[in-house]
C-alpha positions in Angstrom: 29.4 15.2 53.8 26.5 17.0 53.7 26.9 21.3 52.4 25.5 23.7 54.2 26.1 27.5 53.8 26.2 29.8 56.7 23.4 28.7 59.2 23.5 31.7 61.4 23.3 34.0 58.2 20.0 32.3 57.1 18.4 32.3 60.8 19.5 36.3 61.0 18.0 37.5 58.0 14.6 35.4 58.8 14.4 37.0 62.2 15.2 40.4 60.8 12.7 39.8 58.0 10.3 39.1 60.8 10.8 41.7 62.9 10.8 44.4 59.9 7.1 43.2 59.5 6.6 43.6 62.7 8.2 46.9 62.9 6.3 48.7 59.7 2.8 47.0 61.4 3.4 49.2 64.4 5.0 52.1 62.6 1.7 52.7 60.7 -0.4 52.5 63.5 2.4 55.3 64.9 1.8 57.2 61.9 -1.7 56.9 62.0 -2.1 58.2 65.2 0.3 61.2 64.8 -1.6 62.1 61.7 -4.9 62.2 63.6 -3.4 63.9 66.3 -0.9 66.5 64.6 -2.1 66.7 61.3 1.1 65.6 60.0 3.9 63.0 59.7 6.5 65.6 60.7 7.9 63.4 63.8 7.6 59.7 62.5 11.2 59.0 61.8 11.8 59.0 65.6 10.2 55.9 66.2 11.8 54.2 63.0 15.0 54.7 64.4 14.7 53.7 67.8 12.4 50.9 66.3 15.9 49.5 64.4 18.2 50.3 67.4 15.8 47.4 69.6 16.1 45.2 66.6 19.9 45.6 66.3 20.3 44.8 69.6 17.8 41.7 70.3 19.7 40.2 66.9 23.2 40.8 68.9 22.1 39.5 72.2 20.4 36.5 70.3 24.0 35.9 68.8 25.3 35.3 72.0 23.1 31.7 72.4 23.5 30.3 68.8 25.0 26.9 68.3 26.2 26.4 64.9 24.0 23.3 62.7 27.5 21.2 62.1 27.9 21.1 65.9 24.2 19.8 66.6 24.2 17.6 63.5 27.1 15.1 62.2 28.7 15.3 59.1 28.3 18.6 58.2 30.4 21.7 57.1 32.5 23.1 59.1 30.5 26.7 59.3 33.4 29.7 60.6 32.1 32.3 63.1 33.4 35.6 64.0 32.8 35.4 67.5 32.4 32.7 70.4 28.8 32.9 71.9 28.7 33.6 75.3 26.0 31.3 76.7 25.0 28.4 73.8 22.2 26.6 75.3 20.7 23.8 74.1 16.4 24.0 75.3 14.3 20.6 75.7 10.6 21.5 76.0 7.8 19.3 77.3 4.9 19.9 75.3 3.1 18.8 76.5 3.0 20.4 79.7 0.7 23.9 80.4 -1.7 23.2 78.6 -0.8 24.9 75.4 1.8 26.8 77.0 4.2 24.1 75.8 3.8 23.6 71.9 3.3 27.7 71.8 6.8 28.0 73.4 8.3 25.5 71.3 7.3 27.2 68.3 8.7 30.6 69.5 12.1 29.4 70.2 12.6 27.1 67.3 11.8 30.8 66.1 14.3 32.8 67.9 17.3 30.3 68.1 18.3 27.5 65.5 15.7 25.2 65.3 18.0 22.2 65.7 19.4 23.3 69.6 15.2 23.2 70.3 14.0 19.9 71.2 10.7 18.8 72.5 11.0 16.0 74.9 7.7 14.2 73.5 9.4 13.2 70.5 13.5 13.0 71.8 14.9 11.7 74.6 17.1 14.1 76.5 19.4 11.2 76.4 20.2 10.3 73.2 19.8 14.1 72.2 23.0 14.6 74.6 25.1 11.8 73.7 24.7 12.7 69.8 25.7 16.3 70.5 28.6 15.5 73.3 30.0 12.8 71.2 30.2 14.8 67.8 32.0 17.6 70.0 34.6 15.1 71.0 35.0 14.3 67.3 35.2 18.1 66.2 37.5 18.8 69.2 40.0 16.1 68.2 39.9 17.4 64.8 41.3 20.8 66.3 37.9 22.9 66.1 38.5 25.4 68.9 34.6 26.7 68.5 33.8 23.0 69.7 35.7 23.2 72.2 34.3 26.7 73.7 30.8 26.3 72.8 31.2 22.9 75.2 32.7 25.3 77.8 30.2 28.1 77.5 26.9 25.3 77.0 24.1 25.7 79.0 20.8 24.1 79.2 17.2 25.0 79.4 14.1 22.9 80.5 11.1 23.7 80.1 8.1 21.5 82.0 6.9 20.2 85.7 8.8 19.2 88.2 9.2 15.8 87.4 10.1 16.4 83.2 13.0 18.5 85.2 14.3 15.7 87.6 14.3 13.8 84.7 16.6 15.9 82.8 18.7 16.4 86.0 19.2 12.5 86.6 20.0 12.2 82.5 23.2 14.9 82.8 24.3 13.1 86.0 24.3 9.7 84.6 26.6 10.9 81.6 29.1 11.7 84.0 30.6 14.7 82.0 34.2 15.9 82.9 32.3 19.9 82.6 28.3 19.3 83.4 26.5 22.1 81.7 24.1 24.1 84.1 20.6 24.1 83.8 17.6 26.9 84.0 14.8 25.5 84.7 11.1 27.2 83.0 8.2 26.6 85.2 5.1 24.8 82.5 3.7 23.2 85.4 1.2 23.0 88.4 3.9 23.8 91.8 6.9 24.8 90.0 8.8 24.2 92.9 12.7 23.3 91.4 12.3 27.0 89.0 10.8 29.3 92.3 13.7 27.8 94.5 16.2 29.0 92.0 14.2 32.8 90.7 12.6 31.3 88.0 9.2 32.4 89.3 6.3 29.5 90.0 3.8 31.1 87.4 3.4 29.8 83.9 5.8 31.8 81.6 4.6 33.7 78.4 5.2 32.2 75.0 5.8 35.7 73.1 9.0 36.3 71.7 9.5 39.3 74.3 8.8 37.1 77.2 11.3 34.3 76.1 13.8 37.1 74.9 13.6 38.2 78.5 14.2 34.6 80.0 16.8 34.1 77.6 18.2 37.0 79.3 18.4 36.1 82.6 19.8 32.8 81.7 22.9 35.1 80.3 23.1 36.7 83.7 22.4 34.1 85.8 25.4 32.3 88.7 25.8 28.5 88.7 24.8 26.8 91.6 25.8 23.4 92.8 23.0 21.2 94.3 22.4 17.8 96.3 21.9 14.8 94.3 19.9 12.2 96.0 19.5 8.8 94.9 16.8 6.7 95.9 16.1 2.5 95.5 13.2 0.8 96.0 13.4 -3.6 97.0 9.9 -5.9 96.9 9.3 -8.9 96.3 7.4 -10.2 93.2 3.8 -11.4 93.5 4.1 -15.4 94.2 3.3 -17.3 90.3 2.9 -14.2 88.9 5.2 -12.9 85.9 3.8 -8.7 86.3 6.1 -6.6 88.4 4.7 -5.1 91.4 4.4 -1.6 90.0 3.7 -1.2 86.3 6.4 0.8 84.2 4.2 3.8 83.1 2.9 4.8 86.7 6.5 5.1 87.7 7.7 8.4 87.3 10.6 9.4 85.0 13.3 9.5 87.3 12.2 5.8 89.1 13.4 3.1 86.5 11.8 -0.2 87.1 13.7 -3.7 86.2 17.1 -2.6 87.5 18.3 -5.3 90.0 21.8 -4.4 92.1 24.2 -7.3 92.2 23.9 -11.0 91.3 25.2 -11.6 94.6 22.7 -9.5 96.5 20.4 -12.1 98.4 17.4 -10.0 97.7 17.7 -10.9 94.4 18.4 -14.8 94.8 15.1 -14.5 96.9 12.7 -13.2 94.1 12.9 -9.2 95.1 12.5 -6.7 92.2 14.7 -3.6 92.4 13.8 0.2 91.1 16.3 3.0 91.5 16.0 6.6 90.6 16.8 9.8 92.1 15.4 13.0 93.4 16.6 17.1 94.0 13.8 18.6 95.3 11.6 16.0 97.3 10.7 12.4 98.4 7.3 12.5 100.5 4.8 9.3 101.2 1.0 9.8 102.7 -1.5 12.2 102.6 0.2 14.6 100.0 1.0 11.8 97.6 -2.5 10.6 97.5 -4.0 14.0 96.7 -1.3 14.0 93.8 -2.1 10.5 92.9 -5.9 11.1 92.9 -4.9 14.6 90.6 -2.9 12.6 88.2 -5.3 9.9 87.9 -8.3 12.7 87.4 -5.8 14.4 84.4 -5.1 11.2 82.7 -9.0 10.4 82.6 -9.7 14.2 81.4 -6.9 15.8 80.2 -8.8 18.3 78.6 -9.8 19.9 82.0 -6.2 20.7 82.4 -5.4 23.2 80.3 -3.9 26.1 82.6 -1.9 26.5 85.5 -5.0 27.9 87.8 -7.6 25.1 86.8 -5.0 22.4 88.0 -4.8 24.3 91.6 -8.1 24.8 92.3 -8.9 21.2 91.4 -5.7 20.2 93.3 -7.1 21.9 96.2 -10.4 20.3 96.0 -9.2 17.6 96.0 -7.5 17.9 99.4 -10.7 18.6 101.0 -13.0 15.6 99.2 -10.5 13.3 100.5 -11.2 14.4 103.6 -8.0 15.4 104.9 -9.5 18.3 106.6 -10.8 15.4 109.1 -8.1 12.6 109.0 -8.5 11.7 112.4 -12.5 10.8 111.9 -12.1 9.6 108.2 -8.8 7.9 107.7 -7.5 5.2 110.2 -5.0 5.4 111.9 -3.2 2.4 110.2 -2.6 4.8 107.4 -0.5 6.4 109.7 3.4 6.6 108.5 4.6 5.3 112.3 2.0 2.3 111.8 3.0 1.7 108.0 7.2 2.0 108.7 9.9 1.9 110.8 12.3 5.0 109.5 15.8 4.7 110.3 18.4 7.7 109.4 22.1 7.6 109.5 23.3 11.4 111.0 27.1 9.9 110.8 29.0 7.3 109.1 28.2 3.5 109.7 25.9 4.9 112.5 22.5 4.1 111.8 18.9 5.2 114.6 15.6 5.0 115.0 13.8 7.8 114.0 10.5 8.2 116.3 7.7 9.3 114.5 5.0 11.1 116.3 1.3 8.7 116.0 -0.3 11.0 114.8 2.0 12.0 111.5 0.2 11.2 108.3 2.7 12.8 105.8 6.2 12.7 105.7 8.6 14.6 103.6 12.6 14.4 102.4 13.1 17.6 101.6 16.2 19.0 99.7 14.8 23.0 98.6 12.7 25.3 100.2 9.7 25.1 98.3 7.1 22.2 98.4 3.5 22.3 97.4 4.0 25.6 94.8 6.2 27.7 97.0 5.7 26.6 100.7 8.9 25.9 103.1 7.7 23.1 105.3 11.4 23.0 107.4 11.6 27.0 107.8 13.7 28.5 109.8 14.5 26.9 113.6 15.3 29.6 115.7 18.9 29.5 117.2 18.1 28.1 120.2 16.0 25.0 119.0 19.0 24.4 116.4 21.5 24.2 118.7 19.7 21.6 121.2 18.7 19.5 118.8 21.5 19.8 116.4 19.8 21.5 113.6 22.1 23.1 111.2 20.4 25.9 108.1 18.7 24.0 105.3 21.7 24.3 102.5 20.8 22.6 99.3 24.4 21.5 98.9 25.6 20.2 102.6 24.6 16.6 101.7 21.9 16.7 104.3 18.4 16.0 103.8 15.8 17.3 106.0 12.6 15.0 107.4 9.3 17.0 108.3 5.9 15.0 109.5 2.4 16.9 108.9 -0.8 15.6 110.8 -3.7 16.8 108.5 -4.5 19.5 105.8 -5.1 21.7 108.6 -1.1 21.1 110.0 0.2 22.3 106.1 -2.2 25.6 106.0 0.3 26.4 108.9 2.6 26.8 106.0 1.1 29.8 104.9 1.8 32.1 107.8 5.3 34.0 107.7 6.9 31.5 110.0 5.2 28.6 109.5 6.6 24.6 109.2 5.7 20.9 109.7 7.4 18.8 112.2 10.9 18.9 112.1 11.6 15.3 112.5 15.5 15.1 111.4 18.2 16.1 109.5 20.3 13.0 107.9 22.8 11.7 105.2 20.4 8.2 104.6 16.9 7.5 104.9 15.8 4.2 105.2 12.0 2.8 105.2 11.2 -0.3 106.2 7.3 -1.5 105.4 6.0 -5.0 106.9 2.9 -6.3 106.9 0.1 -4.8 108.6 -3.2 -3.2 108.0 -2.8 -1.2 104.8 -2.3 -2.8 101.7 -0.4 0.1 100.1 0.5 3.9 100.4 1.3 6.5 98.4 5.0 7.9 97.5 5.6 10.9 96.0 9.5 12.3 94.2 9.8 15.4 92.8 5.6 15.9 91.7 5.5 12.4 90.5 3.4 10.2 92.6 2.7 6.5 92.0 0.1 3.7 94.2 3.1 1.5 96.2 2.0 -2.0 97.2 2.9 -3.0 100.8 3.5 -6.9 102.1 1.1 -9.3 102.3 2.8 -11.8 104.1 6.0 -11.6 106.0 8.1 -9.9 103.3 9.7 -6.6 104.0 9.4 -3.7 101.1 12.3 -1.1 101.8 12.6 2.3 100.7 16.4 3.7 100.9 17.4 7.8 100.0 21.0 8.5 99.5 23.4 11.5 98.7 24.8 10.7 95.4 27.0 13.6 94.2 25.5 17.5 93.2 24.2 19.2 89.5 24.9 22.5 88.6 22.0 24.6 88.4 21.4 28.3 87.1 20.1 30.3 90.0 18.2 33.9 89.1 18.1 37.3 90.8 15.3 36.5 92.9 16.9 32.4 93.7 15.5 31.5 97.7 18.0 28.4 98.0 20.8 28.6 99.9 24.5 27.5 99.6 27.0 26.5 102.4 29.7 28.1 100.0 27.6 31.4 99.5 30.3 34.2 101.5 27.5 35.6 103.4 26.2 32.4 105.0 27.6 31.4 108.8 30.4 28.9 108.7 29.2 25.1 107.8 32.2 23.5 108.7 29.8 20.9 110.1 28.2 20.3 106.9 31.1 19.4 104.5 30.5 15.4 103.6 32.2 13.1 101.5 30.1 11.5 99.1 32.4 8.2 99.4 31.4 7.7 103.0 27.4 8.5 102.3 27.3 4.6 101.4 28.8 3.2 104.4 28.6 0.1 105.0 27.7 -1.0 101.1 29.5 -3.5 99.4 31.8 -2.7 96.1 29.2 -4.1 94.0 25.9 -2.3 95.4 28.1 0.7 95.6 28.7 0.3 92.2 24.9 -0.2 91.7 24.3 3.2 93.5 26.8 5.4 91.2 23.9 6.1 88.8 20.5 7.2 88.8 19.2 5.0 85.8 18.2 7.7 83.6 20.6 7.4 81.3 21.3 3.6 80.0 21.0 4.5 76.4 24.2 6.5 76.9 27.2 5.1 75.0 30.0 6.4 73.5 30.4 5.6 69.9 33.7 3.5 69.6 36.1 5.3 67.9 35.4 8.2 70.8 38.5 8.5 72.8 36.9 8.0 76.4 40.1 10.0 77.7 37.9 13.4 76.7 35.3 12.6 79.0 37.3 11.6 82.2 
């Protein structure tokens, strides 16, 4: 076993060592400045003092989200704390997100907390990061360590990236199917932000200063838990005929659709040569015009990512390229078999085993599942129906937790600037517990799809083969929800009464059989997950 003396100690006396530096840098130019002003350095202890009274405090507040190195790392010595931190968090960082906003904030809290609860997704999967730690907390916990045992209880966790690097980190933490899920604060590194804005994270690229992560670290100590809809979604098409290559290539997929993941051997899709992806989604699921601007931006950043470098640059380009597509003009410049009621049939189930037709008006050309009120960097596309209109068409509030999911159609580019007015929305199509799409051939040869930012090409029939397209509640996540957090709760005291809204996430699959459900209790994201064997399963149950 490996010896380590007091981790914390070491970590304390660098950032004090730091901050000292920083501290007698800014007391001289104090001092200078009196002197030129007073003639004197009569009064410069004042700002010494005060100076060691901010640093005193940022080191206690810091204690409160330390996680010792033998709890992160195996094997090590046992290292004995005087206190239990309040809020241990464990942070995973794209880096590659923002530009250099990323790497810069990786650097400053490997700085600020111990460098081995930091982790930068472009080298670790969140996956394997959480089984190591999880599984040597059920060692030190059966060994009697009571700190193991309360840092699990206290553990929160931090993300920092787009949309999609956070659904990814959200379907990893569901998969592992923890007896006490940690909650997660999400940091917003990249272009619409929308998962951090809907909980009071803000939708503007953070800074990478110690101050500005010192603050956010703050508001992660304050911040409520908040539970939130899970929805899984999976994905059936047949393979090209003689060909070996799955329809959709692994890398366009985004990280929270895993291709090469069939349901049962029994399923007669799968006897007939259909491929199956599954993956899930929190924030959205839309197909058409939005997902080809965000295919056509992707594409454009993957050929030059060196234009991307900030959050502004990939708007303005984003918005451009809205209007070269000519979405401004769909109805001369796009035809109208591009349209989503001449690519699909939808069909949503409102109550159990009770599946309709949903009519889609002709002229619809986007279509959005939508689970939080923000879309496209901020913008509520359901809004709010007024009383009246909710009650005849039995509407109920847009909760993030009621195990609804709400469906809203846009026209053109024209329809979502309507977005930007105070009461503003697309379509209100429906409100359901299942969406189902069902594609057959016709005029287009593909579409675009779109989950949580990510969007990817889809390839529709060319024959008389069906591609289908299912959403589906599939339990919640606990999230960490700011001061200024615009989602709302069906549990939250001050909301009207939801009685109508409670669900059982059992009777979301229906009519499914044992062995698709089984298929369905998972989003993918987490395969590598595996509990070493002499890990008493018990602990996690």
């Amino acid at each position: 076993m490996e010896k380590k003396g007091s981790g914390y100690a070491r970590l304390l006396w660098n950032r004090l060592r730091n901050s000292v530096r920083s501290c007698r840098v800014k007391l001289r130019d104090v001092k200078s400045y009196r002197y030129r002003a007073l003639g004197s350095f009569h009064s410069s202890k004042m700002p010494s003092r005060e100076m060691g009274s901010n640093v005193a405090e940022t080191e206690q507040m810091l204690k409160e989200f330390y996680i010792p190195d033998y709890i992160l790392v195996p094997n090590l010595e046992m290292e004995k704390l005087s206190y239990v931190p309040k809020c241990p968090v464990i942070v995973f960082i794209n880096s590659r997100s923002g530009g250099q906003l990323g790497g810069n904030l990786l650097a400053t809290y490997r700085e600020l907390l111990n460098k081995d609860q930091v982790f930068d997704l472009g080298e670790e999967a969140p996956d394997k990061v959480l089984h190591g730690i999880y599984s040597n907390l059920e060692k030190l916990k059966s060994i009697g360590d009571d700190l193991a045992a309360q840092v699990e209880n206290n553990l929160r966790l931090i993300v920092a990236g787009g949309d999609g690097t956070a659904s990814w980190l959200l379907g990893v933490v569901s998969d592992l199917k923890l007896p006490h899920p940690p909650p997660i604060a999400t940091v917003p590194l990249g272009t619409g932000n929308n998962l951090p804005y809907s909980f009071g994270w803000g939708k503007k690229n953070p800074g990478t200063d110690r101050q500005a992560v010192e603050s956010f670290l703050h508001q992660v100590l304050k911040a409520r838990e908040m539970k939130i809809d899970s929805w899984h979604i999976i994905m059936r098409m047949r393979a090209p005929n003689g060909s070996t290559c799955d329809p959709i290539a692994p890398l366009e997929l985004p990280h929270s659709l895993h291709a090469f993941h069939r349901v049962s051997h029994t399923d007669k899709l799968n006897v007939e040569g259909y491929h199956t992806f599954r993956g899930g989604f929190w924030n959205y699921f839309s197909m058409g015009m939005d997902a080809q601007v965000s295919y056509a931006f992707h594409s454009e950043r993957k050929l030059h990512p060196e234009k991307f470098k900030n959050q502004l640059v990939n708007q303005t380009t984003y918005a451009k390229l809205g209007c070269t597509q000519g979405w401004f003009c769909a109805s001369l410049l796009h035809p109208s078999s591009r349209n989503i009621a001449q690519l699909a049939k939808v069909k949503i189930l409102k109550r159990h085993g009770h599946w309709e037709d949903l009519r889609i008006p002709s002229s619809i050309r986007s279509i959005i599942c939508l689970n939080l009120p923000s879309f496209s960097g901020g913008l509520n596309p359901w809004g709010t129906p007024n009383p009246r209109k909710a009650r005849d068409r039995d509407l109920t509030p847009p909760y993030v937790d009621d195990g609804l999911i709400e469906i809203v159609g846009f026209r053109d580019a024209w329809h979502g600037l309507v977005l930007l007015a105070p009461k503003g929305h697309g379509t209100r199509l429906a409100q359901g517990r299942k969406v189902r799409f069902e594609f057959h051939k016709g005029a287009a040869d593909c579409t675009y799809m779109r989950i949580d930012g990510e969007p990817w090409k889809q390839p529709l029939p060319e024959n008389d083969d069906t591609v289908m397209v299912e959403i589906s509640h599939l339990g919640q996540v606990n999230m960490l929800a700011a001061q200024h957090c615009i989602a709302k709760s069906v549990h939250d005291p001050s909301t009207p009464s939801a009685a109508n809204s409670q669900h059982d996430d059992e009777d979301s699959w229906g009519e499914d059989s044992d062995e698709e459900l089984e298929e369905r209790r998972k989003f993918g994201a987490a395969d590598t997950f595996r509990l070493p064997e002499d890990v008493d399963i018990a602990h996690l149950s």
